[in-house]
N, C-alpha and C positions, 0 to 999 in steps of 0.2 A: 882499325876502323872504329869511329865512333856508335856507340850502340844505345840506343834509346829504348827504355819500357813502355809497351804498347800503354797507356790508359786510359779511361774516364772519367768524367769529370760533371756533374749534375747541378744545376746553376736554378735552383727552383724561386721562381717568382711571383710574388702575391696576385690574384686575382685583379687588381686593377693595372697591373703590367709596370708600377711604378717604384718597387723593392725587392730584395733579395733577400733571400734568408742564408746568411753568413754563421761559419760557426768558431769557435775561438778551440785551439788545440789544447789538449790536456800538457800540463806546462809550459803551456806557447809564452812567448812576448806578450806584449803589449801588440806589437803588430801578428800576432798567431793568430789570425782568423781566412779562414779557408771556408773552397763549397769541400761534401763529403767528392772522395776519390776514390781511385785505386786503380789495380793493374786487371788485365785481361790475363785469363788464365788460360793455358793451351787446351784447344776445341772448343773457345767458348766466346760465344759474337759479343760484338761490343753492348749490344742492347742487353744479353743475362749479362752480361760483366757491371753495369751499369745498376740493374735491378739489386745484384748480390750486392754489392758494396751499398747501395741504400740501406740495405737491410743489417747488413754487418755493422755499420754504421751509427744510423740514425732509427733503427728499429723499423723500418715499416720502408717498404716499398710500392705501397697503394697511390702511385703517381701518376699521370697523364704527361706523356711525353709531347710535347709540343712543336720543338724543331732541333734539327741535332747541324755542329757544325758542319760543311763541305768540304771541310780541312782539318788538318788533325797542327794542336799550336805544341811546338818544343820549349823546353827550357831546360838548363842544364845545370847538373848543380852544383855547388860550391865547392871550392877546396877542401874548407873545413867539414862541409859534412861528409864527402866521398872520403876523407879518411876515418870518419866514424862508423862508415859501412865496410868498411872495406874486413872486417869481422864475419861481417853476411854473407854466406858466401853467394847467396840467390841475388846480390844486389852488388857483388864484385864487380858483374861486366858491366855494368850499366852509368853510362855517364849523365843521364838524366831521365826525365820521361813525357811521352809524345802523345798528347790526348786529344780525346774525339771528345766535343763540347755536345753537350744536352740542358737542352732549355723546359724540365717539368714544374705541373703544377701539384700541390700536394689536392689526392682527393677529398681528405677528412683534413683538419685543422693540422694547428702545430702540437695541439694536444694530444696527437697520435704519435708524435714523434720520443724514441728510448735513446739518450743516450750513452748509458750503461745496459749493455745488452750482454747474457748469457753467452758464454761458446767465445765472446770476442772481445779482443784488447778495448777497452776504453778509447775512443781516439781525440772525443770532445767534450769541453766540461761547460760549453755555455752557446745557445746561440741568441739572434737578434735581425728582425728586418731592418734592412738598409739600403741605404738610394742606392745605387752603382756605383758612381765616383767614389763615396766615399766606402765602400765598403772597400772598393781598389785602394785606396790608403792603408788599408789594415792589412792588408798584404804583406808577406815578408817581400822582401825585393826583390829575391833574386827568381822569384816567380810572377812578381808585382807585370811586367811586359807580357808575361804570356797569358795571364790573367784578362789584360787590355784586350789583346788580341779575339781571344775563347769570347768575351764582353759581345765585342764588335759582330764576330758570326753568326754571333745570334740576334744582334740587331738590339742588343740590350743598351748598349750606348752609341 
């Protein structure tokens, strides 16, 4: 059976409803830029799971949640990276992973935002507001459709 990692996924968008703040991965591509994410750990709701990875993340999780998807969007991952996990052994079973979309606002600026945070891997070394479409461009592909998807639930495009 195929097996997917519960996650979330936090899609925060400027006060006039008409950008996103996209972040670019530490040694990403040119197309490396993602919202922050991560996995739901066992006993723990999607909402703490969402707030920790904020925080893990992009330093701060002083966000106002605004709408979360009614659907959780899949994608699956590539050849070439399931055999670079396949080392991991917490990322062995996992043929991709299956998120629950959240649409917040940041409460303080973007100058609240770390990220090189204490305690946690580095995971981005740049970000940038961006229309939707195009931040959907910067997308690696093979998450690029599920990305659309997560977009649409939330009524962002």
């Amino acid at each position: 059976m195929i097996k997917f990692r519960a996650n979330v996924a936090a899609v925060i968008i400027n006060q006039r409803g008409d950008k996103i703040l996209m972040f670019h991965r530490v040694n990403g591509r040119r197309k490396g830029w993602q919202f922050p994410q991560g996995g739901v750990d066992a006993g723990e709701t999607e909402e703490q799971a969402l707030m920790r990875e904020l925080k893990e993340e992009i330093g701060t999780n002083d966000v106002r949640i605004l709408k979360q998807s009614p659907k959780r969007t899949r994608y699956q991952f590539p050849k070439s990276i399931m055999k670079k996990m396949q080392h991991r052994s917490r990322w062995r079973k996992y043929w991709g992973q299956e998120q629950r979309w959240f649409l917040v606002q940041l409460n303080l600026g973007t100058e609240a935002l770390s990220l090189n945070n204490k305690g946690h891997k580095q995971e981005f070394d740049n970000l940038k507001w961006m229309r939707p479409k195009a931040g959907l461009r910067k997308v690696v592909r093979f998450k690029r459709k599920a990305y659309r998807k997560g977009l649409k639930r939330l009524g962002v495009i």
